[in-house]
C-alpha positions as CSV (number, residue, x, y, z in Angstrom):
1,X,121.1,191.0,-31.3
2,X,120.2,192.4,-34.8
3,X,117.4,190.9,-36.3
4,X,118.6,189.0,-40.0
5,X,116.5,189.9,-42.8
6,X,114.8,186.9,-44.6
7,X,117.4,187.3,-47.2
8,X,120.5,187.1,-45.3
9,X,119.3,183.9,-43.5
10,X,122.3,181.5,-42.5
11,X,121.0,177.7,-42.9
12,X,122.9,177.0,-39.2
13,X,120.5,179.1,-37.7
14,X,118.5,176.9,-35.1
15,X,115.4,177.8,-32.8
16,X,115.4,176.4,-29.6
17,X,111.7,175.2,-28.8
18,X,110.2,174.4,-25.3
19,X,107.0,173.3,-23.8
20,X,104.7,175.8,-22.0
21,X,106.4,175.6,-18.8
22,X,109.7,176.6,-20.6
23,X,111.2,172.8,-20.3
24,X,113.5,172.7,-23.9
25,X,112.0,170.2,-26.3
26,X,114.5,170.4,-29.5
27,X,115.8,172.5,-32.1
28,X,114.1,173.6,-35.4
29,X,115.1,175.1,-38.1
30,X,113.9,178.3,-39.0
31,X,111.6,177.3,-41.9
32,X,109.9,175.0,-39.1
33,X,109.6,177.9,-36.7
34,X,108.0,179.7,-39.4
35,X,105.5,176.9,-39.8
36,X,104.7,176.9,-36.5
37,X,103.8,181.1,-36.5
38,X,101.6,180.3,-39.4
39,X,99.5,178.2,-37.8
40,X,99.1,179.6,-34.6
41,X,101.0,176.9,-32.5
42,X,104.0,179.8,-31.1
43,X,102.2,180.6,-27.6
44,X,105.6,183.0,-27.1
45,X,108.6,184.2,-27.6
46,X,111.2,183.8,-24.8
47,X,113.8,185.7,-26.0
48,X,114.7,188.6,-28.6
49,X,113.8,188.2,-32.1
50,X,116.4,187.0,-34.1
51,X,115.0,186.7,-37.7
52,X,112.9,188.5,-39.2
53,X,110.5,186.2,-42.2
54,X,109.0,188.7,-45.0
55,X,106.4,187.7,-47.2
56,X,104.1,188.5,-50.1
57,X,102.1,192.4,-49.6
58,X,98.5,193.0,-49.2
59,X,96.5,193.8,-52.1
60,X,94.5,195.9,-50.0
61,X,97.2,197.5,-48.0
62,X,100.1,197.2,-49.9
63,X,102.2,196.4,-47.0
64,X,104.2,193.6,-47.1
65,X,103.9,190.4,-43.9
66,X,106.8,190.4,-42.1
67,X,107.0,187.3,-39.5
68,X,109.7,187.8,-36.2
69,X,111.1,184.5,-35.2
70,X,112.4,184.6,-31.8
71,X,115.5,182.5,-31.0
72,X,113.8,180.6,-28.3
73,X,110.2,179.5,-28.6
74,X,107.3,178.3,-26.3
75,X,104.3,175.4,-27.8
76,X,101.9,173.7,-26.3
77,X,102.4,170.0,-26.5
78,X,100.4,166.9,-26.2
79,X,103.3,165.0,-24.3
80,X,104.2,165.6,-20.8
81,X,107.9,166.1,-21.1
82,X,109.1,166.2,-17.9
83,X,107.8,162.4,-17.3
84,X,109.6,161.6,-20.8
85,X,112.6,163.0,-20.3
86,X,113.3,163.1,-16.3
87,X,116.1,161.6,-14.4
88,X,115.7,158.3,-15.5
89,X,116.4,159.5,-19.5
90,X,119.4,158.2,-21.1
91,X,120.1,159.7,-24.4
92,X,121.6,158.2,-27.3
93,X,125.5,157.3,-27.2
94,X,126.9,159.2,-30.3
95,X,130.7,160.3,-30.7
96,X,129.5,163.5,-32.3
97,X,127.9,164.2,-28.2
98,X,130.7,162.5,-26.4
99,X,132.9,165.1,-28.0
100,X,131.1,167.5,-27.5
101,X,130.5,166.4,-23.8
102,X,134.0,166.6,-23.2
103,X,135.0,169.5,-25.2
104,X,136.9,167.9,-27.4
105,X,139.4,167.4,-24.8
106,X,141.4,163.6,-24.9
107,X,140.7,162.8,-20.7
108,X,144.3,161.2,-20.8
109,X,146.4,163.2,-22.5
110,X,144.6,167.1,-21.7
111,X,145.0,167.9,-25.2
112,X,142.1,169.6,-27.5
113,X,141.9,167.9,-30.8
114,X,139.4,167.8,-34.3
115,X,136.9,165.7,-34.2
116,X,138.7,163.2,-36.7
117,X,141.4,162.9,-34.5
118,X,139.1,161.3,-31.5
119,X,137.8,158.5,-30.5
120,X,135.2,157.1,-28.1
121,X,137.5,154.8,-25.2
122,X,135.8,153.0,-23.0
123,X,137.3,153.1,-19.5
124,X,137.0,149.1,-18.6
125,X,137.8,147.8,-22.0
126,X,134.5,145.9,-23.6
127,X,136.3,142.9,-23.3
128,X,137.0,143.1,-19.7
129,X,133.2,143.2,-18.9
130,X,132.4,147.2,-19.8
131,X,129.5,148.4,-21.3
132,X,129.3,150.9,-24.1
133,X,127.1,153.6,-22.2
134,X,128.0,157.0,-21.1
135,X,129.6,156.2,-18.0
136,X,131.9,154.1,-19.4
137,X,133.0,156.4,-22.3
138,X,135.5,159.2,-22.5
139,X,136.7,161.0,-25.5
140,X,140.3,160.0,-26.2
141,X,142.9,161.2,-29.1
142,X,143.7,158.1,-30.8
143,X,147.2,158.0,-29.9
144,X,146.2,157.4,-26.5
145,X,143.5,155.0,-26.9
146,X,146.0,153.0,-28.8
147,X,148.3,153.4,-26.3
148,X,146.0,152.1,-23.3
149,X,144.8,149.2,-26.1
150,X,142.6,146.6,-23.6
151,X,143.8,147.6,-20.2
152,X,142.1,149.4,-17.6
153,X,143.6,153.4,-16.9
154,X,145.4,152.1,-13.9
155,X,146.5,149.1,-15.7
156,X,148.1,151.3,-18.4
157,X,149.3,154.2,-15.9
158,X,146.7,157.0,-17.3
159,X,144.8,158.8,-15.1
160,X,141.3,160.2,-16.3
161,X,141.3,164.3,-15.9
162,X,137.3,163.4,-15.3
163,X,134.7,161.3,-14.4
164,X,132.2,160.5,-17.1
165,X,128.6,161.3,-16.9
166,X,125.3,160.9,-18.3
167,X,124.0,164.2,-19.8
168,X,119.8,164.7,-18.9
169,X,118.1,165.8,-21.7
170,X,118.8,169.3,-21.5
171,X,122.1,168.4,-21.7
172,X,121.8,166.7,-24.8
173,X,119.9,169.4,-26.1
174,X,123.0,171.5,-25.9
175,X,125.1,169.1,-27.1
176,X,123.3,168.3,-30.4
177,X,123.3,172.1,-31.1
178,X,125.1,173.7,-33.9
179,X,125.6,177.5,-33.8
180,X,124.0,178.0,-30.1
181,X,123.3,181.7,-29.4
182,X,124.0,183.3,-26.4
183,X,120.8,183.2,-25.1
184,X,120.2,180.0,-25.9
185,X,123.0,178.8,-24.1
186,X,122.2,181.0,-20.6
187,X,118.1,179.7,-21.3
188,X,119.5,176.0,-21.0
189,X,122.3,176.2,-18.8
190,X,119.3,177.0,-15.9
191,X,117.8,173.8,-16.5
192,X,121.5,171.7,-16.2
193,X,121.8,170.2,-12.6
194,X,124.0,172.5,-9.9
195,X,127.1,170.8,-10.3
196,X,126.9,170.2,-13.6
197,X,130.5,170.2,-15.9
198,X,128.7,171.6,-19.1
199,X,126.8,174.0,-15.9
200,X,130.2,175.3,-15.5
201,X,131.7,175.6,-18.8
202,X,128.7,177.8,-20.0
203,X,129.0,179.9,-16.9
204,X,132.9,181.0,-18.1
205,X,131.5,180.9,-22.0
206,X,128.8,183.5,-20.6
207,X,131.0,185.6,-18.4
């Protein structure tokens, strides 16, 4: 990929940082990449450069600073990650994830939809005893949670086209990204688990 000068940056443009050991952290934007290459705390670059940060010349020289921010980033940390975020992490329940989790697909009906035409159903109905948590949630078009109302799927004759799941944190990384370069997405999709759905999907996005 092309560098982008510093004046055709697009504000979606998000750097994927990780620890030293490569484990992915969160995203940045670019002005707090370039923060971070100021002051020294980019130990590497772990992929191409994708922006390229010019600045003021030398008064000496003449030349003017030109900063490369790569699109994935390694820091040192003062947090062991891996212990914060290992198999026992549960990230936040958002519909904005859910969605994303589930491609935007209803898991009644098969059909893609917008985001505002989706909802967040839980599969045993809260007032049957359910909990609102990941396993328990599936994206649904809102005809069809309407539909199914406060019964169960078998109760209402709709069978799930998947089993909900809790993403790790990698996962969620990926989910809460915006515009995700290629890259990016093959960088992550090595730290999802084997059998993982979003595993999968990025392998056919990637090939």
């Amino acid at each position: 990929m092309a560098a982008i000068p510093s004046e055709g940056i697009p504000q979606a443009v998000q750097i994927l940082r990780t620890d030293l050991s490569g484990m992915p952290i969160e995203w940045l934007s670019y002005q707090e990449a370039v923060k971070l290459y100021c002051l020294g705390q980019v130990a590497a670059g772990l992929s191409e450069t994708v922006l390229q940060i010019r600045g003021g010349f030398c008064a000496r020289s003449g030349r003017r600073s030109v900063i490369e921010i790569h699109s994935i980033i390694a820091t040192p940390t003062r947090e062991d990650w891996r212990k914060r975020f290992g198999e026992r992490y549960v990230p936040p329940l958002t519909n904005r994830a859910l969605f994303r989790r589930d491609d935007y697909i209803c898991l009644y009906c098969g059909g893609r939809f917008p985001a505002r035409e989706l909802s967040r159903d839980h599969v045993t109905p809260l007032s049957r005893g359910g909990t609102d948590s990941w396993n328990n949630v599936v994206t649904a078009c809102k005809r069809c949670n309407h539909f199914k109302a406060g019964r169960t799927p078998e109760e209402a004759g709709m069978a799930l086209l998947a089993i909900p799941y809790v993403p790790t944190y990698a996962e969620y990384i990926y989910l809460q990204g915006r515009r995700i370069l290629a890259d990016q997405m093959a960088f992550l999709k090595h730290h999802f688990p084997r059998k993982s759905p979003l595993r999968a999907r990025l392998e056919a996005t990637l090939h």
